[in-house]
Backbone as a chain_set.jsonl record, in Angstrom:
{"seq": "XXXXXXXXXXXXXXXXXXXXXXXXXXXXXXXXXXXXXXXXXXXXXXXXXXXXXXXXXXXXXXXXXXXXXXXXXXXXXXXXXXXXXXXXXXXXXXXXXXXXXXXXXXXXXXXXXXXXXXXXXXXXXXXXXXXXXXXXXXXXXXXXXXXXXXXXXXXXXXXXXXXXXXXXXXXXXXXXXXXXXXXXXXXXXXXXXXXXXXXXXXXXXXXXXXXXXXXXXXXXXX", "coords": {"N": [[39.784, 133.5, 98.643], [41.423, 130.861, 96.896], [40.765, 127.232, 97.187], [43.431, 125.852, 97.546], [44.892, 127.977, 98.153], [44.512, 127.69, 100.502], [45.234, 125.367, 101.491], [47.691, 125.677, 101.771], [49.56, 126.455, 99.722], [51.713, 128.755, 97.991], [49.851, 131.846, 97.425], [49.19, 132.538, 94.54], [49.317, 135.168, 92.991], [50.106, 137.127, 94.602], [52.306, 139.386, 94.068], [55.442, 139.672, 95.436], [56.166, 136.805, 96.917], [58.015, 135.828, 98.598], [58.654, 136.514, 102.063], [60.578, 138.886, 102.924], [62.249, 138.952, 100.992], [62.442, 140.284, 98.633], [63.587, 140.352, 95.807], [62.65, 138.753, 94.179], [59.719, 137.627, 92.055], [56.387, 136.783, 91.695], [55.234, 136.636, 88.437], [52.397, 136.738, 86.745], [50.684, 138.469, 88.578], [52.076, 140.597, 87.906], [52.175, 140.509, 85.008], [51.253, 142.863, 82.491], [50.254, 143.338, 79.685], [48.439, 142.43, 76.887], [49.556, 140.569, 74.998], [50.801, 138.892, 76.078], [50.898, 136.185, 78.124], [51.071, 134.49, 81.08], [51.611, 130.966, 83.179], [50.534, 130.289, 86.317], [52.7, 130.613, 89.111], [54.693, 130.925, 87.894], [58.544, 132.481, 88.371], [60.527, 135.337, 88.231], [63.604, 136.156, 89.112], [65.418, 138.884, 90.295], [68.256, 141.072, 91.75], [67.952, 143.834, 91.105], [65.898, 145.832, 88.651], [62.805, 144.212, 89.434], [60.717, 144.291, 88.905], [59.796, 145.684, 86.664], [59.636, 143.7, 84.189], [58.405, 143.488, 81.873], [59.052, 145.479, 80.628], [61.587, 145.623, 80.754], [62.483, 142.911, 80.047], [61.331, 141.775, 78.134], [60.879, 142.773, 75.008], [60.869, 144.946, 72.148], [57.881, 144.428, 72.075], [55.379, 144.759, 70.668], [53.024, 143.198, 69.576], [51.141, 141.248, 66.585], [51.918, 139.138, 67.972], [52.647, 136.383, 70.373], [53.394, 136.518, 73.597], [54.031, 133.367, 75.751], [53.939, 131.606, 78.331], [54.483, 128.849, 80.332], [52.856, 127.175, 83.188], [55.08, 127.097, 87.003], [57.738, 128.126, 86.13], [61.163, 129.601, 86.042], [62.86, 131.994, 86.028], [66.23, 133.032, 85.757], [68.026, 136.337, 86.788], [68.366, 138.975, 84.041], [67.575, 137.406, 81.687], [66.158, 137.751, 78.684], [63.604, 138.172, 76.365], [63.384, 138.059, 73.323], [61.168, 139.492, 70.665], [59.025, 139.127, 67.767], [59.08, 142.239, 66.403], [61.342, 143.047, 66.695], [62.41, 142.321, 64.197], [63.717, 143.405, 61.444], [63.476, 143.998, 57.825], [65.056, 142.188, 55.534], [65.243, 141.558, 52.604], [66.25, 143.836, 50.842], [68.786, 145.98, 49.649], [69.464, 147.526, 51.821], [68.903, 147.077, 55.219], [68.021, 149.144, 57.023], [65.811, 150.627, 58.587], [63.972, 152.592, 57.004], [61.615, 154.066, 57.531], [59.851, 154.027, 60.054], [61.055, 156.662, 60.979], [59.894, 158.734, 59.847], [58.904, 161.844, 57.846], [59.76, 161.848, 54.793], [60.191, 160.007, 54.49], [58.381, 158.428, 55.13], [56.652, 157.021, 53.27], [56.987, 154.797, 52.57], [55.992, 152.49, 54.214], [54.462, 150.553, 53.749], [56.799, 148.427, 53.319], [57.517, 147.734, 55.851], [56.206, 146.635, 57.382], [54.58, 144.374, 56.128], [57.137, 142.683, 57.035], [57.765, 139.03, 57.239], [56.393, 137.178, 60.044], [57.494, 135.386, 62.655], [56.181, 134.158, 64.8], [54.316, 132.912, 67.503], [56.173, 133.066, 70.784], [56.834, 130.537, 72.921], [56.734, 129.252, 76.338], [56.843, 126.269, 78.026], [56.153, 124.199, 80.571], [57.083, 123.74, 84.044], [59.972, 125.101, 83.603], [63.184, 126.083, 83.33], [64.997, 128.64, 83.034], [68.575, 130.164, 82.611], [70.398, 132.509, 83.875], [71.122, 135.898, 82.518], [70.275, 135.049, 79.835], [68.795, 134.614, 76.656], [65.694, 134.734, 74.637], [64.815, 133.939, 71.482], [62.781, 135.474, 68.493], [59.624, 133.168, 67.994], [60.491, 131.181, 69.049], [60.058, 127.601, 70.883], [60.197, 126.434, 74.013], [60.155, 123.685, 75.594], [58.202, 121.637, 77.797], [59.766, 121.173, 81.455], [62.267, 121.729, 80.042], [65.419, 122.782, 80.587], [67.416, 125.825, 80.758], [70.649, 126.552, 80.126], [73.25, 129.216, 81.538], [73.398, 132.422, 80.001], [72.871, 131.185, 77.668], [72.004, 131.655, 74.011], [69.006, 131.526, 72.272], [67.706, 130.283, 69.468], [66.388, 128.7, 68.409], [63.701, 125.947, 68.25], [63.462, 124.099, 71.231], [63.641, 120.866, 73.087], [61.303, 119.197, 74.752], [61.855, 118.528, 78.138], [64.655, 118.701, 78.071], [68.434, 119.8, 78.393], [69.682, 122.781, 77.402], [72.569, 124.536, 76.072], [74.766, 127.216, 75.106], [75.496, 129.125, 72.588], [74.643, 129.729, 69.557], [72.132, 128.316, 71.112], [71.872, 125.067, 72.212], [71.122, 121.407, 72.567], [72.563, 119.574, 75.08], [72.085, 117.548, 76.774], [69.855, 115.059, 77.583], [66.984, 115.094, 80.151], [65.267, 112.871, 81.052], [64.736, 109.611, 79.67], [63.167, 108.834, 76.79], [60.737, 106.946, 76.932], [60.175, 107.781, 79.273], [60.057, 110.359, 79.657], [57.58, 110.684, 78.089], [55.836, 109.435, 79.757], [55.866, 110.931, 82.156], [55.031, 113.385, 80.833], [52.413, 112.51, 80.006], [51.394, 112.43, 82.672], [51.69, 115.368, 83.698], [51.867, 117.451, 86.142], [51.969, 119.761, 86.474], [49.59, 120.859, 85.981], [48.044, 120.082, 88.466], [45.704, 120.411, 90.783], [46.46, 123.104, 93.221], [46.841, 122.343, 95.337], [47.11, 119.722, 95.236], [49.874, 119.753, 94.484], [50.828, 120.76, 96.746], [50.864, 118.849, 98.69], [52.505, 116.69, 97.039], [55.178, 118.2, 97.047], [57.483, 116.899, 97.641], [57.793, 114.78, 96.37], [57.555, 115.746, 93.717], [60.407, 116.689, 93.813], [62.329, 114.869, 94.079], [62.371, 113.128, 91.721], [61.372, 111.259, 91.019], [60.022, 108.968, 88.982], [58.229, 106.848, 89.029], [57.186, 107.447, 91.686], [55.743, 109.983, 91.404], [53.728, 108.782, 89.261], [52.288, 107.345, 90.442], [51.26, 108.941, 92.385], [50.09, 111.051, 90.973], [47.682, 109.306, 90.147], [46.802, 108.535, 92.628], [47.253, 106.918, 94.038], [49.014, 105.658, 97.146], [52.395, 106.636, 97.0], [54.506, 105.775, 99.053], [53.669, 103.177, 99.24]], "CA": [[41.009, 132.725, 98.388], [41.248, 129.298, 96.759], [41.193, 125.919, 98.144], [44.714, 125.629, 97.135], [45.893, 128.946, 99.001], [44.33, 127.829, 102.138], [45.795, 124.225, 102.079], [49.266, 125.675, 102.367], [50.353, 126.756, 98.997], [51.519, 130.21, 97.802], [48.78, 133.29, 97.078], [49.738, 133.095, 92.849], [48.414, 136.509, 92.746], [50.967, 137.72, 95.656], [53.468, 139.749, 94.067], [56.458, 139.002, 96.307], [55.576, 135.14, 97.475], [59.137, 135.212, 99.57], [58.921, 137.903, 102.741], [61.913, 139.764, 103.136], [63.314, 138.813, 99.693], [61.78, 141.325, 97.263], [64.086, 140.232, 94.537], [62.021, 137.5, 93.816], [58.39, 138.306, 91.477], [55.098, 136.018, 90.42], [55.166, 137.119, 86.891], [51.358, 136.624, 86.781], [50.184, 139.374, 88.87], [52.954, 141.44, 87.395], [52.18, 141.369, 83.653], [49.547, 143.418, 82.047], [50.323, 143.537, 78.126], [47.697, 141.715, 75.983], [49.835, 139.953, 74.237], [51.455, 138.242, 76.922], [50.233, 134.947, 78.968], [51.842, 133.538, 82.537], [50.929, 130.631, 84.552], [50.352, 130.668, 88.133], [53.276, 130.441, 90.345], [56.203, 131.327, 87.393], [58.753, 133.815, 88.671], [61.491, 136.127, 87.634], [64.747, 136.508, 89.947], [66.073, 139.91, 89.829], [68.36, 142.405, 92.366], [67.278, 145.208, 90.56], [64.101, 146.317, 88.302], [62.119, 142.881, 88.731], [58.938, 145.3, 88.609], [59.737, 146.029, 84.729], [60.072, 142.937, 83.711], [57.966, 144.111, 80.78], [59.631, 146.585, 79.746], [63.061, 145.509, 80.701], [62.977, 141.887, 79.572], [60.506, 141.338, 76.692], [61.545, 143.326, 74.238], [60.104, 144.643, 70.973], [56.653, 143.23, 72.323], [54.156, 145.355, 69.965], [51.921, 142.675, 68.819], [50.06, 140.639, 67.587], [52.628, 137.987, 68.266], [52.084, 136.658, 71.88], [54.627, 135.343, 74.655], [53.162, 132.481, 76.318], [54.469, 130.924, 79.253], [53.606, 128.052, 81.087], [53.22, 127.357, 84.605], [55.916, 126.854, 87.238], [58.79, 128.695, 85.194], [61.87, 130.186, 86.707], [63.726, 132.667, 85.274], [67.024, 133.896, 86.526], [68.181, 137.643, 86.646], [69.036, 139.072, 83.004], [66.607, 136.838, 80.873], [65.472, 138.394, 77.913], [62.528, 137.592, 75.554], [63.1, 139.056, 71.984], [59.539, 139.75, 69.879], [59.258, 139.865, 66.347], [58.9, 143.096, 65.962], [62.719, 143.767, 66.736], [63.135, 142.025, 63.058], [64.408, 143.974, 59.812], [63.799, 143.774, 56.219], [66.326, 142.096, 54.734], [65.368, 141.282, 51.277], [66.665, 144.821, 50.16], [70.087, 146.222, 49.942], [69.313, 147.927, 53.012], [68.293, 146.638, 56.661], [67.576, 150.24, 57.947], [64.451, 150.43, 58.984], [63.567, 154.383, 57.478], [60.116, 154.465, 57.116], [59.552, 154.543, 61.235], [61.513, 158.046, 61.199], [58.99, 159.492, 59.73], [58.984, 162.781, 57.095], [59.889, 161.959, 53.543], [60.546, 158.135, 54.373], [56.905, 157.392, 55.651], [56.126, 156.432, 52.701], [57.563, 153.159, 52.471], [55.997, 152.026, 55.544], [54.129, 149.292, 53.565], [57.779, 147.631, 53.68], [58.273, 147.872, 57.729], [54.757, 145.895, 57.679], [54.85, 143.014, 55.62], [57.795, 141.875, 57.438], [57.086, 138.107, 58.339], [56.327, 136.733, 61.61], [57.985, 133.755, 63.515], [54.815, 133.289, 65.775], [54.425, 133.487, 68.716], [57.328, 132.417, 71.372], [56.349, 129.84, 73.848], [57.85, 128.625, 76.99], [56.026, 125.276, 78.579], [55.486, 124.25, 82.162], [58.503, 123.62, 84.742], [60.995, 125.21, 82.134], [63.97, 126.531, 83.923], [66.347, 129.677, 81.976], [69.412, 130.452, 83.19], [71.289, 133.881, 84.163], [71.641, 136.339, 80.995], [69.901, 133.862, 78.204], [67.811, 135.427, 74.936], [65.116, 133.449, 73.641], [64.556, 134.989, 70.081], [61.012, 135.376, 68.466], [58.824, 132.119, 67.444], [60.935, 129.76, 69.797], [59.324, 126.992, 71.557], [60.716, 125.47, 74.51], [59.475, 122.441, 75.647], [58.116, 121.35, 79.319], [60.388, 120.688, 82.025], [63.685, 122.227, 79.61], [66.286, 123.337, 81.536], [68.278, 126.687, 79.47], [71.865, 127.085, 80.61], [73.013, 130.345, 81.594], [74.325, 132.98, 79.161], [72.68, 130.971, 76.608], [71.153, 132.169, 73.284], [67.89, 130.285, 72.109], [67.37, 130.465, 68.212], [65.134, 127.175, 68.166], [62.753, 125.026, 69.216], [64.37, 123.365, 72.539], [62.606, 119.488, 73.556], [60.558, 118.795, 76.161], [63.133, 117.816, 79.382], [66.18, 118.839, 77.489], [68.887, 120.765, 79.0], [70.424, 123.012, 76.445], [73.466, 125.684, 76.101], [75.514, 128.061, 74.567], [75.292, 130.598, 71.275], [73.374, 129.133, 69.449], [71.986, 127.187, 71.953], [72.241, 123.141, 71.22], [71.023, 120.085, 73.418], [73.616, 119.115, 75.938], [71.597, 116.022, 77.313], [68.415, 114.801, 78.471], [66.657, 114.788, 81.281], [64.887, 111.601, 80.941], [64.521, 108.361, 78.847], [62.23, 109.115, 75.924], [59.624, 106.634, 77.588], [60.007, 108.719, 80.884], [59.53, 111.821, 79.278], [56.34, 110.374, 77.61], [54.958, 109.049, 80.906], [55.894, 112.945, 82.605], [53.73, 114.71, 79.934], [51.19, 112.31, 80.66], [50.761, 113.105, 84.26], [51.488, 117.207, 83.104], [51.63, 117.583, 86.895], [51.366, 121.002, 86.703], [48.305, 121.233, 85.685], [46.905, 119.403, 89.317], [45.106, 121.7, 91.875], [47.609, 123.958, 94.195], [46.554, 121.302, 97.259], [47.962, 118.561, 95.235], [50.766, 119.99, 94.471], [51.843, 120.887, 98.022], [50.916, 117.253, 99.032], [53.198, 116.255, 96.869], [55.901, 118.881, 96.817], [58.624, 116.183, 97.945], [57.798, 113.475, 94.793], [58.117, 116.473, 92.418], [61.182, 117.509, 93.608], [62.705, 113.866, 94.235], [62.818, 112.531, 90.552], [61.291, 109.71, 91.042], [58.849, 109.227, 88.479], [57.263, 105.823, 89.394], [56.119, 107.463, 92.483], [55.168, 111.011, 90.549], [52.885, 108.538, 88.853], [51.523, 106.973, 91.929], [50.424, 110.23, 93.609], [49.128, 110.994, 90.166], [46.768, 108.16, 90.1], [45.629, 108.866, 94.28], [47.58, 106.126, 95.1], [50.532, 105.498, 97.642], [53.921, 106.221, 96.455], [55.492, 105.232, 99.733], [53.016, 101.759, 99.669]], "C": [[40.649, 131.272, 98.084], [41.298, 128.44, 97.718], [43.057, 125.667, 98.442], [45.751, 126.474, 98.178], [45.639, 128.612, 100.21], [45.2, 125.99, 102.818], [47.332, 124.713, 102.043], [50.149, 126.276, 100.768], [50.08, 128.443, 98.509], [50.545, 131.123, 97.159], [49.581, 133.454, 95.416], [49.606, 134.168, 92.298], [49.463, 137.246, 93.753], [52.204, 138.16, 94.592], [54.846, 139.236, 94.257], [56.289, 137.982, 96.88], [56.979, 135.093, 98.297], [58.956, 136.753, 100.288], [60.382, 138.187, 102.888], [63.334, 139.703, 101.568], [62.317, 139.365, 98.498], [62.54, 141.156, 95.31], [63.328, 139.09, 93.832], [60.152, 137.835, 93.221], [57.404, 136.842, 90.716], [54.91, 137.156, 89.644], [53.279, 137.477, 86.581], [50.622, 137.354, 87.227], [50.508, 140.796, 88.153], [52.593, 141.84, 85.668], [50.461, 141.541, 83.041], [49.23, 143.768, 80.177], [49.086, 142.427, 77.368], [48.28, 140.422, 75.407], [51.095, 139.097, 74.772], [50.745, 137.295, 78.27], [51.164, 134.659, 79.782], [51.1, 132.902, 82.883], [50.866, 130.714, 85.439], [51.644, 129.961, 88.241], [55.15, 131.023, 88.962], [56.791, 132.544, 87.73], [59.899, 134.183, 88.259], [62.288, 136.172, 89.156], [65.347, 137.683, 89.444], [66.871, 140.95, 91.086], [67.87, 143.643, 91.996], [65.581, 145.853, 89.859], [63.368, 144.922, 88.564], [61.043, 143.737, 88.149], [58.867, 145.152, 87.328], [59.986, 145.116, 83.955], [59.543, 143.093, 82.04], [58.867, 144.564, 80.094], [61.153, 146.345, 79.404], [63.526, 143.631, 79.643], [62.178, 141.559, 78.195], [60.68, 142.845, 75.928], [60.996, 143.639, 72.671], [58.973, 143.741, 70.937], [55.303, 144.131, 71.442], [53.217, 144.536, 69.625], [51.956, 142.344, 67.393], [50.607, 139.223, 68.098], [52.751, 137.967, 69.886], [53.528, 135.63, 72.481], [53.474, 134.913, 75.268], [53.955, 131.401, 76.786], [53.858, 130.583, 79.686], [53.716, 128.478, 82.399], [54.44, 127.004, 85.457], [57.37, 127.427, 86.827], [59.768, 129.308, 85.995], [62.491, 130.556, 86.116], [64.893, 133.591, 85.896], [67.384, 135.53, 85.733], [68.633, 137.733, 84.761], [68.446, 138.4, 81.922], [65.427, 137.734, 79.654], [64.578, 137.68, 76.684], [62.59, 138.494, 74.154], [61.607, 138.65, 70.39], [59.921, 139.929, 68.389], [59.23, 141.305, 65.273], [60.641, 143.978, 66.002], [63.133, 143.183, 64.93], [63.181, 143.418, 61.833], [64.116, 143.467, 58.697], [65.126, 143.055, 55.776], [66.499, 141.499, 53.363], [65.943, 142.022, 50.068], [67.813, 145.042, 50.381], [70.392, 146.537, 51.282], [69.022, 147.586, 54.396], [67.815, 147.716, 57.266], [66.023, 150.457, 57.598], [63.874, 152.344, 58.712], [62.285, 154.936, 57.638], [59.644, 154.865, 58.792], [59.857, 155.515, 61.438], [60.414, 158.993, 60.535], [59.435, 160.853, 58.321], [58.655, 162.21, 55.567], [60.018, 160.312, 53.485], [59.071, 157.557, 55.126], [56.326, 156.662, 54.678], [56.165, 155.09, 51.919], [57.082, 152.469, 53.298], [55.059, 150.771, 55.207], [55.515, 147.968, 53.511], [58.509, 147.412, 54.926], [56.69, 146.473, 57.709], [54.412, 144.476, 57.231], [56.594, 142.181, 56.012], [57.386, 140.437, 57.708], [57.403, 137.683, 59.563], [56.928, 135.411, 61.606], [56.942, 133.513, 64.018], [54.971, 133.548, 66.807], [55.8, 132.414, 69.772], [56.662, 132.044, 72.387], [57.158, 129.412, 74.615], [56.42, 127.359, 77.998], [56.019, 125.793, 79.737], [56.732, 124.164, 83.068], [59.527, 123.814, 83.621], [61.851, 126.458, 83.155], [65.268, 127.743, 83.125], [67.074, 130.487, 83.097], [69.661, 131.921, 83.188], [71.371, 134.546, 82.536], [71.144, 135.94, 79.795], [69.012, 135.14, 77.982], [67.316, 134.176, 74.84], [64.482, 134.676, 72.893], [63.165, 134.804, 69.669], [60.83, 134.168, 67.845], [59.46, 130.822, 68.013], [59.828, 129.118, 70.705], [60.307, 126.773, 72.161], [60.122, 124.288, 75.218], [59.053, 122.398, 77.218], [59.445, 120.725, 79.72], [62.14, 120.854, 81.82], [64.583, 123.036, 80.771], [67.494, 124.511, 80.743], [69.609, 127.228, 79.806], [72.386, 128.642, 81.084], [73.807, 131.225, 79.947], [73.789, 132.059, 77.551], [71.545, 131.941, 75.162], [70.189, 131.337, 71.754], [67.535, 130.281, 70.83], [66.45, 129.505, 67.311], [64.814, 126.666, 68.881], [63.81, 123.969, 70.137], [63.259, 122.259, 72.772], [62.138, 119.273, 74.604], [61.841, 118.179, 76.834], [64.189, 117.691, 78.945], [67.306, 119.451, 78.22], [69.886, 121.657, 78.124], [71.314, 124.354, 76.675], [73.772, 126.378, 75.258], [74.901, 128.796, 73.369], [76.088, 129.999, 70.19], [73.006, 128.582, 70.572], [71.657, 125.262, 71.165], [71.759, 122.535, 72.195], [71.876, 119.506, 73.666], [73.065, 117.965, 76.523], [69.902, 116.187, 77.713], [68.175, 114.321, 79.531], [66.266, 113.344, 81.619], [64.482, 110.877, 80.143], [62.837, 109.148, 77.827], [60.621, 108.542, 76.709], [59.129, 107.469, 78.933], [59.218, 110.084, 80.773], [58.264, 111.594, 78.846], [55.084, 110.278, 79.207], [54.781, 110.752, 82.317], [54.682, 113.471, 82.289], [52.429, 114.07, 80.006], [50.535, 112.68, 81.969], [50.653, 114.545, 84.328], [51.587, 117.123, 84.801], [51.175, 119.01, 87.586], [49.943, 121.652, 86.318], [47.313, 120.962, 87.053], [46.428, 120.801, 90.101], [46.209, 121.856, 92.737], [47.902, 123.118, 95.431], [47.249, 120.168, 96.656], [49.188, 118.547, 95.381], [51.465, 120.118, 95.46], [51.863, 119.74, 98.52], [52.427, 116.858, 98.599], [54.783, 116.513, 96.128], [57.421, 117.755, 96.686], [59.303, 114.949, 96.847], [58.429, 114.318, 94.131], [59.218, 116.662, 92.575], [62.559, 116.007, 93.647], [62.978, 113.107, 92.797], [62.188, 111.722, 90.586], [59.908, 109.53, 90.269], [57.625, 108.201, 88.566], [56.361, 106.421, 90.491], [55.434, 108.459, 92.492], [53.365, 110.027, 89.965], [51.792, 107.825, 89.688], [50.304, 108.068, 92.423], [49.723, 110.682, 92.329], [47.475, 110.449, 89.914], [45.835, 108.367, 90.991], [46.349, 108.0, 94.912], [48.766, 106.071, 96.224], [51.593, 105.619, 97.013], [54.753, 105.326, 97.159], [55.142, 103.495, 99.721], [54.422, 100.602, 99.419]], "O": [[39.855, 130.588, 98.729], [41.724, 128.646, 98.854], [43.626, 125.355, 99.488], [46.778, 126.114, 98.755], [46.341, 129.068, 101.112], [45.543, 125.61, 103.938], [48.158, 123.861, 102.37], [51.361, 126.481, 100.834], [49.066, 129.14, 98.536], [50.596, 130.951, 95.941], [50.398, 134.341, 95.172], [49.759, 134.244, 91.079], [49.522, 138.408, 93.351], [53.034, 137.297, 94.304], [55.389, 138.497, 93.436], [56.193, 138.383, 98.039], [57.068, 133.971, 98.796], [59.023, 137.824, 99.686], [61.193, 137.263, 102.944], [64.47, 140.101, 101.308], [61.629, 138.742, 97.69], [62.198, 141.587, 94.209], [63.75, 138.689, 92.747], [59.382, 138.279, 94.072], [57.611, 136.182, 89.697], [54.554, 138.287, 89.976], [53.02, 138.609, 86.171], [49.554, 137.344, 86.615], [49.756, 141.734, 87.889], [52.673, 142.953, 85.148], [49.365, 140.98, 83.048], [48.247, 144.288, 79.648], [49.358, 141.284, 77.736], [47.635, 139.376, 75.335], [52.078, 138.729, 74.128], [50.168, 137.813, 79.226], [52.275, 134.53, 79.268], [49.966, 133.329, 83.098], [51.409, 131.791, 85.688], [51.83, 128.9, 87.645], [56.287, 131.339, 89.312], [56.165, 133.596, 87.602], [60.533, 133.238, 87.79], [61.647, 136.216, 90.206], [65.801, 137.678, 88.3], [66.061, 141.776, 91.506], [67.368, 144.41, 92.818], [64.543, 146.172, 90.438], [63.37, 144.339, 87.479], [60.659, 143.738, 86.979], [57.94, 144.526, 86.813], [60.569, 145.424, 82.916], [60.301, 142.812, 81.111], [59.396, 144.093, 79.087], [61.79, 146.637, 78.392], [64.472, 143.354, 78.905], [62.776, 141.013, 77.268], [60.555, 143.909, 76.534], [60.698, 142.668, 71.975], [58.844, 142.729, 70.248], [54.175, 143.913, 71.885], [52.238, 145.177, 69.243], [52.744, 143.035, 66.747], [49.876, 138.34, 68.547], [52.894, 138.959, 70.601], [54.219, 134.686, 72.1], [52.392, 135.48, 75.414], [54.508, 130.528, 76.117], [52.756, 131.095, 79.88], [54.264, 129.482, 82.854], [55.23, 126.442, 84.699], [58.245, 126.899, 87.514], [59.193, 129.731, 86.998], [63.039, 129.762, 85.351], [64.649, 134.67, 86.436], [67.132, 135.852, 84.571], [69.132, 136.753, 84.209], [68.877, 138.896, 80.88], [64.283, 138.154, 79.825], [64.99, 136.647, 76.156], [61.897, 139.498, 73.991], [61.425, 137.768, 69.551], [60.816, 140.628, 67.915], [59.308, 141.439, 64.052], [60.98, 145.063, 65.53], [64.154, 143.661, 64.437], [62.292, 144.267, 61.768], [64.533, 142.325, 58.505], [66.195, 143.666, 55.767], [67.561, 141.03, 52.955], [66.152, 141.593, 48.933], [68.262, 144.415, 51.341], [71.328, 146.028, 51.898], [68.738, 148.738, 54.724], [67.062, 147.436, 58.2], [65.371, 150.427, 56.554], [63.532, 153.14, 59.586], [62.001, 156.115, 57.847], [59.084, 155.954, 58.918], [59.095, 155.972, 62.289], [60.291, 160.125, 61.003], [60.532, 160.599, 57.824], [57.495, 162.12, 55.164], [59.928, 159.607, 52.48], [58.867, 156.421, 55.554], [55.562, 155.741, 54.967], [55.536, 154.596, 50.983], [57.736, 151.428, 53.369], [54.812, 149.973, 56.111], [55.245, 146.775, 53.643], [59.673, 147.045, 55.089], [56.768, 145.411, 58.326], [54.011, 143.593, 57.989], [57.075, 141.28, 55.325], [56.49, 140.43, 58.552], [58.51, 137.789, 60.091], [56.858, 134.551, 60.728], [56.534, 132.396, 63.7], [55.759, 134.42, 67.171], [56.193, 131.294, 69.448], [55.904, 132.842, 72.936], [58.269, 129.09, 74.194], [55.346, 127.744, 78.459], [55.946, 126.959, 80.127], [57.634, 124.78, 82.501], [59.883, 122.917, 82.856], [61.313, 127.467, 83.609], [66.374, 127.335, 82.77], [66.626, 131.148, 84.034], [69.006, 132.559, 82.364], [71.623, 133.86, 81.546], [71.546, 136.443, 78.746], [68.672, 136.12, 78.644], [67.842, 133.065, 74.883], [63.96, 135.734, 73.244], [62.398, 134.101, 70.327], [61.739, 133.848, 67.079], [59.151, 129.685, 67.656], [58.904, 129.762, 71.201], [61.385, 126.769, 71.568], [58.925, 124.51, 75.033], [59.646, 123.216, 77.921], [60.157, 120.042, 78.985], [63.032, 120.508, 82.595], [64.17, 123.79, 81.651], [68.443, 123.986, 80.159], [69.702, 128.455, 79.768], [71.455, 129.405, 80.824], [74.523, 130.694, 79.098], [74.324, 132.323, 76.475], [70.585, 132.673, 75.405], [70.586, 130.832, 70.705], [66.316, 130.27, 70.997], [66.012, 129.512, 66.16], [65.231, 126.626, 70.039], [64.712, 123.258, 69.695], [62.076, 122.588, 72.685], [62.926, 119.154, 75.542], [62.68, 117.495, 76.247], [64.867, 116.708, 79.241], [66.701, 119.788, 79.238], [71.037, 121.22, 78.125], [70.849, 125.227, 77.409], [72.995, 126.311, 74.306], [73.684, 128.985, 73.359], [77.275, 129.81, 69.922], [74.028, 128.283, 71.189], [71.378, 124.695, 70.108], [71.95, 123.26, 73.171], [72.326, 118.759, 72.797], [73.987, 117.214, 76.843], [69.135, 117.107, 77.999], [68.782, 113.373, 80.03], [66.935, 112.698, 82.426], [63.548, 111.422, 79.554], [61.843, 109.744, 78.242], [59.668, 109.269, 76.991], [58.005, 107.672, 79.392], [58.301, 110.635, 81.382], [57.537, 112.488, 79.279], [54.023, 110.831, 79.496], [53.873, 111.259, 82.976], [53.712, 113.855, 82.943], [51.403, 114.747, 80.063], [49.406, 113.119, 82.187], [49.694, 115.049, 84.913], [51.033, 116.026, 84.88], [50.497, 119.325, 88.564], [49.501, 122.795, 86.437], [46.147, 121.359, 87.056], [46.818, 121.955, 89.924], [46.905, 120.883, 93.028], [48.83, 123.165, 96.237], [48.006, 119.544, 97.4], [49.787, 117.744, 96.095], [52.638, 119.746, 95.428], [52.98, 119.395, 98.907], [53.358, 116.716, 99.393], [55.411, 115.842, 95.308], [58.244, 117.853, 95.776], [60.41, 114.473, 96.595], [59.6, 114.123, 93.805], [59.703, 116.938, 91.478], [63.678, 116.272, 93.211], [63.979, 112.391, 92.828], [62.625, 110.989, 89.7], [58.838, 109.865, 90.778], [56.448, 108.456, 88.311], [55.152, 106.19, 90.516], [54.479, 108.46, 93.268], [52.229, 110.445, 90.189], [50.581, 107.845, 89.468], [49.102, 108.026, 92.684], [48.51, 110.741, 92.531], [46.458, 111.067, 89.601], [44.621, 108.434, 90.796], [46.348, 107.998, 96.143], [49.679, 106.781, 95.802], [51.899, 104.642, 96.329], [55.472, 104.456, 96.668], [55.971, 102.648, 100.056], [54.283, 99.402, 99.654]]}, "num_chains": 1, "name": "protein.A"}
């Protein structure tokens, strides 16, 4: 076990990290697809399947387009991830997809293939999605975004934004452009697991002068 797990912070590799509340899943131990990245400690909220989050929430994940989530991430129940492989032709009269059925229509299947790609869909570091939301294929969202519930994500979202509805749109920001600059400098999620519990109370406090303090080594409270 790390340094990190023994100074007091959670086993990122633990499954269930809350006892007696099983609805609650590190993503990170949990997914095993190739073409899917978690950081340490992001987790899924679910009463029901969390286990399948695979299967149940990412969606049309065939490859070679990759989800790639940061660290820290929280995702409430109902959160779905749609892949580019759920897309359609649509340069032809048609959108039906016949060539996957197979028989007499396989032989079109160079037009299921040259579909193009969005890319891959990324979600940063402390990036918070609400109850029910879609993020569609080749979205970015930014560190520290916050995704309303019920929302549906069809573009790139900004670092420390907090955005809603269908479409989803930018409802405000978290903090001052300079703020947000001086944030992504410190990245805090990136420190070792021991810092982090040190300084569980800064992160969760707002306060970014003294974020950048404990950054540094020095006193916040000085």
């Amino acid at each position: 076990m790390d340094d990190g797990v023994e100074a007091g912070a959670p086993d990122p590799m633990c499954l269930h990290p809350m006892p007696g509340h099983p609805r609650a899943v590190f993503l990170r131990p949990l997914v095993t697809s190739p073409f899917t990245e978690v950081g340490e400690y992001s987790y899924y909220d679910d009463p029901g399947e969390r286990k399948a989050f695979e299967q149940e929430n990412v969606l049309y994940h065939y490859g070679p387009e990759r989800l790639l989530i940061g660290r820290y991430c929280a995702f409430a129940a109902g959160v779905r991830f749609i892949m580019s492989k759920a897309n359609h032709r649509m340069s032809g009269v048609s959108t039906y997809p016949f060539p996957i059925f197979g028989g007499g229509w396989a032989g079109a299947m160079d037009l299921i293939t040259d579909i193009p790609s969005r890319g891959d869909t990324v979600v940063g570091n402390d990036v918070w999605i609400g109850y029910d939301s879609i993020v569609m294929p080749g979205v970015t969202i930014g560190d520290g975004a916050v995704i309303a519930s019920g929302s549906v994500v069809v573009s790139d979202i900004p670092t420390y934004a907090i955005a809603g509805g269908n479409p989803a749109r930018v409802i405000k920001m978290r903090y001052t452009p300079a703020e947000t600059e001086r944030l992504l400098r410190i990245a805090w999620w990136n420190w070792p697991p021991e810092q982090v519990t040190r300084h569980v109370r800064i992160l969760m406090d707002g306060d970014v002068d003294a974020l950048e303090q404990a950054a540094s080594g020095g006193d916040p409270h000085a």
